[in-house]
Legacy VTK file of the C-alpha trace (Angstrom):
# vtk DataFile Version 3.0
C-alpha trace
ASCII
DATASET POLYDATA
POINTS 178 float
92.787 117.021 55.538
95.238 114.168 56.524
92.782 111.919 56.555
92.241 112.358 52.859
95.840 111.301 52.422
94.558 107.475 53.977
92.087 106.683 51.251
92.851 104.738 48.421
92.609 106.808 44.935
89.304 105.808 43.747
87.645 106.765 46.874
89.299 109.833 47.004
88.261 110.551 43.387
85.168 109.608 44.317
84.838 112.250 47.299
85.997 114.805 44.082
82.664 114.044 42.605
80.558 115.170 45.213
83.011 118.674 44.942
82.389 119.448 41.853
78.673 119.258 42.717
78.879 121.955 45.154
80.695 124.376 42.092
77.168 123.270 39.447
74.984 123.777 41.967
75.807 126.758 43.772
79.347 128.693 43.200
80.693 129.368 39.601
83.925 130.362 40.723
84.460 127.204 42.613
84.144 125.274 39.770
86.213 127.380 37.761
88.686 127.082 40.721
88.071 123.170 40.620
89.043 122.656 36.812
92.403 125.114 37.039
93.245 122.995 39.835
93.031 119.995 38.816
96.421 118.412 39.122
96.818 119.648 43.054
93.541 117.816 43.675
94.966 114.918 42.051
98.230 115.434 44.160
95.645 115.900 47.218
97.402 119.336 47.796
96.973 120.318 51.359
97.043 124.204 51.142
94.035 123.622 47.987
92.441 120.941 50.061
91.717 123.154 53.151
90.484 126.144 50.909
87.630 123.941 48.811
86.611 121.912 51.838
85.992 125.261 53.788
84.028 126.419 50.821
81.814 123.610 50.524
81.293 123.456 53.884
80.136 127.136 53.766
77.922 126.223 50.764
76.177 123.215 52.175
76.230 124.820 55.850
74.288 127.743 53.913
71.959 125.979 51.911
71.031 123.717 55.104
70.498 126.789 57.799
68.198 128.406 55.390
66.641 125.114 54.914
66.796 123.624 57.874
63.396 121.364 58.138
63.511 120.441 54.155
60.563 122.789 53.959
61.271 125.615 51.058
62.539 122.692 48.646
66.012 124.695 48.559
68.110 122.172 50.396
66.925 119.653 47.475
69.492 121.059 45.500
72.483 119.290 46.937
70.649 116.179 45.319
72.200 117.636 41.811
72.734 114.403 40.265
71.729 111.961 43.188
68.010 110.779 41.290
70.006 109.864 38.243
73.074 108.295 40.170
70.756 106.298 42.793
69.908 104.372 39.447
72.544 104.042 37.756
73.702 102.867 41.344
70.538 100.358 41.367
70.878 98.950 37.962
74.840 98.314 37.606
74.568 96.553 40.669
75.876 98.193 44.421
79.341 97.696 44.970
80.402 98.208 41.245
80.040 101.777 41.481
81.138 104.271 44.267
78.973 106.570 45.111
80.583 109.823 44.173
80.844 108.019 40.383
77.488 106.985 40.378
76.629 110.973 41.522
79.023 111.821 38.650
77.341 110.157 35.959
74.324 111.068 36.861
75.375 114.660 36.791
76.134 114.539 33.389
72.605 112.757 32.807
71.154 115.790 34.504
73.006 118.340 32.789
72.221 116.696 29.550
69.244 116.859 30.251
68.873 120.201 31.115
70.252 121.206 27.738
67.591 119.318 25.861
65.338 121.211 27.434
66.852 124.433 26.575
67.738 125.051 30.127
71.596 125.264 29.421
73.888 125.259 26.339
75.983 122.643 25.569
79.206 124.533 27.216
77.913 123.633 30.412
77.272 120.263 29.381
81.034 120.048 28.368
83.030 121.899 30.921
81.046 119.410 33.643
82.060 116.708 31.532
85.881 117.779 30.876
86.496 118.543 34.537
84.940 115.093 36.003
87.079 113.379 33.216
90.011 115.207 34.588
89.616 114.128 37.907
89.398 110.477 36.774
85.452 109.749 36.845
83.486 107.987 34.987
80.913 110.359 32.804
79.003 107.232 31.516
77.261 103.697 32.015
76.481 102.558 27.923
74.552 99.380 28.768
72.613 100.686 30.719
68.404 100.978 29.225
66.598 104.150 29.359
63.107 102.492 30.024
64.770 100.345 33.121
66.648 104.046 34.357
63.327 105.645 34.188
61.754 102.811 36.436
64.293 102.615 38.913
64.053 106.402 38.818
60.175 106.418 39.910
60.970 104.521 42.935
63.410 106.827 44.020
62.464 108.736 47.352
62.774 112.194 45.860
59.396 111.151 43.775
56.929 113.627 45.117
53.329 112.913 44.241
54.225 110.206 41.674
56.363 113.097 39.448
59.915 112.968 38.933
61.840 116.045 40.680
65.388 116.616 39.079
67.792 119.241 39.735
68.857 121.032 36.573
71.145 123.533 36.022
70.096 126.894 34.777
73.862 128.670 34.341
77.280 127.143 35.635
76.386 127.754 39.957
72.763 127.848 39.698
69.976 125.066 39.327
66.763 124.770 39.782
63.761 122.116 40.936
61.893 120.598 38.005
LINES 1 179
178 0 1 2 3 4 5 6 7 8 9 10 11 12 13 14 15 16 17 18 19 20 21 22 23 24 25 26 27 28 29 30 31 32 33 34 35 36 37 38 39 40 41 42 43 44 45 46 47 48 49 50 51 52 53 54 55 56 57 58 59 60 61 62 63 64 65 66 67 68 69 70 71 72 73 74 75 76 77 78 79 80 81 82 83 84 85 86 87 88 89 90 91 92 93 94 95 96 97 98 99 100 101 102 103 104 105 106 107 108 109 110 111 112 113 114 115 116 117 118 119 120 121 122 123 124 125 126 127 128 129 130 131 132 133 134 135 136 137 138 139 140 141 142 143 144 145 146 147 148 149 150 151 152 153 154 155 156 157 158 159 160 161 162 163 164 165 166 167 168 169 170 171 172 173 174 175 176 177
């Protein structure tokens, strides 16, 4: 958890991104943990540190031993936010973006839409939005153009059979493969 105290603050905001995946994807009461604890992340709190690195461990460590191989499709949820990210990534141009703020945008892209398609309600949408706005990351990229996203998006390596696979959320800790 030192270590953490060596990086400069975007990358360790950054790094928060990828966190608050772990509380959309899989653990409601992480995230709600996440967003009430939002200033010791921002102080890099050791104590808080320890306690949501140990439980994202457990998550991913979970998620990967009962999907070891990448053969059920579960372990595709911890790319939450990664096919819309990888473009936004693509198309601002590498090095402008971390990754953890390119995986936060495209989060919110994800959970938005998710609500259009009556997946989630927009309370989802928001309390995502508020809590990666919190932790200082960005929530959107305005120039960039839907038709170029969805382009970039189809040569992504998550396309499976020519179809676009996303990871939506269903509730706040649960998504699901679409």
């Amino acid at each position: 958890v030192a270590t953490l105290d060596t990086l400069p603050e975007r990358e360790y905001r950054a790094g928060l991104g990828e966190v608050v995946k772990y509380g959309v994807i899989l653990d409601a009461a992480l995230f709600d943990h996440l967003a009430s604890n939002v200033d010791g992340l921002l102080a890099r709190e050791h104590d808080l540190l320890v306690d949501v690195i140990a439980r994202c461990c457990r998550l991913k460590a979970d998620v990967v031993r009962q999907d070891e191989r990448e053969e059920t499709g579960l372990r595709a949820v911890l790319n939450y936010g990664h096919t819309f990210g990888h473009a936004v990534e693509t198309l601002s141009g590498y090095g402008k973006l971390l990754h953890g703020e390119a995986v936060a945008i495209g989060m919110l892209r994800a959970a938005r839409l998710a609500q259009r398609l009556k997946m989630i309600d927009a309370e989802v949408t928001t309390r995502q939005r508020d809590l990666l706005v919190a932790l200082g990351l960005p929530t959107e990229l305005p120039d960039l153009n839907a038709d170029q996203m969805m382009e970039t998006m189809m040569r992504d390596k998550k396309v499976h059979h020519g179809r676009l696979r996303f990871v939506l959320p269903t509730a706040m800790g649960r998504v699901e493969l679409r």
